[in-house]
Residue, then its C-alpha position, 0 to 999 in steps of 0.5 A: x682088087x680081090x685076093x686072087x686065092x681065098x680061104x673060107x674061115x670054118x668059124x674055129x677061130x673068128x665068130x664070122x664068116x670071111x665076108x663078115x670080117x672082111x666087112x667089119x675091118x672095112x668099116x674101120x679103115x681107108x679104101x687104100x689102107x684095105x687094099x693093103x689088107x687084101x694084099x697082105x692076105x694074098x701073099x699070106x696064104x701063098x706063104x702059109x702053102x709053102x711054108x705049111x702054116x694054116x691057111x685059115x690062121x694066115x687069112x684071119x691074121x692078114x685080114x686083122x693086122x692093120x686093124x687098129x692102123x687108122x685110129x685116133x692116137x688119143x683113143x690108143x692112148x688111152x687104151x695104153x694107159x688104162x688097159x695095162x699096157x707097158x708105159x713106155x710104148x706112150x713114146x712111141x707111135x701109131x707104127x708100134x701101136x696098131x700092132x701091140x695095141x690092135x691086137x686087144x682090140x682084135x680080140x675086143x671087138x672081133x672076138x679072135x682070141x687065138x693066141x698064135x693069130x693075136x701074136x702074129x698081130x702084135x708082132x708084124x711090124x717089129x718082128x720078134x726074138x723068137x717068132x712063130x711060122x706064123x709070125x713070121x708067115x704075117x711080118x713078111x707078107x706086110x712088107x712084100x705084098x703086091x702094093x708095096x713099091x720100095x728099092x729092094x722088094x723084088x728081090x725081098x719077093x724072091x728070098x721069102x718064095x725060096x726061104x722064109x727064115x731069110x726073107x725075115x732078116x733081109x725084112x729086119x736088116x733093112x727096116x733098121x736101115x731105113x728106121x737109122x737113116x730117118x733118125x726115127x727113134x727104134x723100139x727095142x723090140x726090132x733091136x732084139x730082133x736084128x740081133x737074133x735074125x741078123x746078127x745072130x745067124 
């Protein structure tokens, strides 16, 4: 699977060249877990057009979000407890992790220190109280991209092609929804964002 619309990355906000990053976040990850990546990306860009966010920022960030995904959860213990992460996210796990923690190690490891890209990172799978075009650009495209198969994504497709703002509440409304009905333990950061993008609008 290729991305059927790429965007050459100028160097202004990676040290690497598309192909460069694209194989240095290979190397850190399972086949299907990057032909997620490739996914994400394409819809980021198609969103990023639409929704007129910098295409190179809306690659970069796609490419990098899953980074940290697939890393031993001692390893990202570790980095909680010694990097000065806050204590609390030890409760949680790699679901919340690979964003707020994958963010250090994108700009650690891929020296990506743009901090619209590295929000975009923390932020994609808890959503935020107040999120960036971009933000919101990378949180939608990991739950719609072409891979994803779950009840209600076509019609999630449908809403972030027409309205972006919408495509996030439909997203958090209904993440919470699936979080309650597996009796999963919910960071209060996706609670804060259902209260602003769902109840709140």
């Amino acid at each position: 699977m290729k991305s059927k619309k790429t965007v050459e990355h100028t160097g202004k906000y990676t040290p690497y060249a598309r192909e460069e990053l694209m194989q240095k976040i290979q190397m850190r990850m399972s086949e299907r877990r990057f032909l997620h990546v490739l996914g994400v990306e394409e819809t980021a860009i198609a969103l990023a057009a639409r929704n007129g966010v910098s295409l190179e920022k809306a690659s970069i960030a796609a490419l990098v979000h899953d980074y940290a995904k697939e890393r031993p959860n001692d390893e990202m213990e570790l980095i909680i407890k010694t990097h000065g992460f806050d204590p609390e996210l030890l409760e949680y796990g790699n679901n919340i992790w690979h964003g707020i923690v994958g963010a250090y190690l994108v700009e650690k490891e891929l020296g990506i220190t743009d901090e619209e890209i590295l929000q975009a990172v923390r932020g994609h799978t808890t959503g935020a109280k107040e999120m960036s075009a971009l933000d919101k650009v990378i949180y939608v495209a990991d739950y719609i991209e072409p891979g994803r198969k779950f009840p209600g994504v076509d019609e999630a497709r449908i809403i972030a092609m027409e309205n972006l703002d919408e495509a996030v509440k439909y997203e958090t409304k209904h993440t919470l929804q699936h979080l309650i009905e597996q009796e999963a333990k919910i960071y209060p950061k996706t609670i804060d964002t259902y209260n602003v993008w769902v109840s709140g609008k």
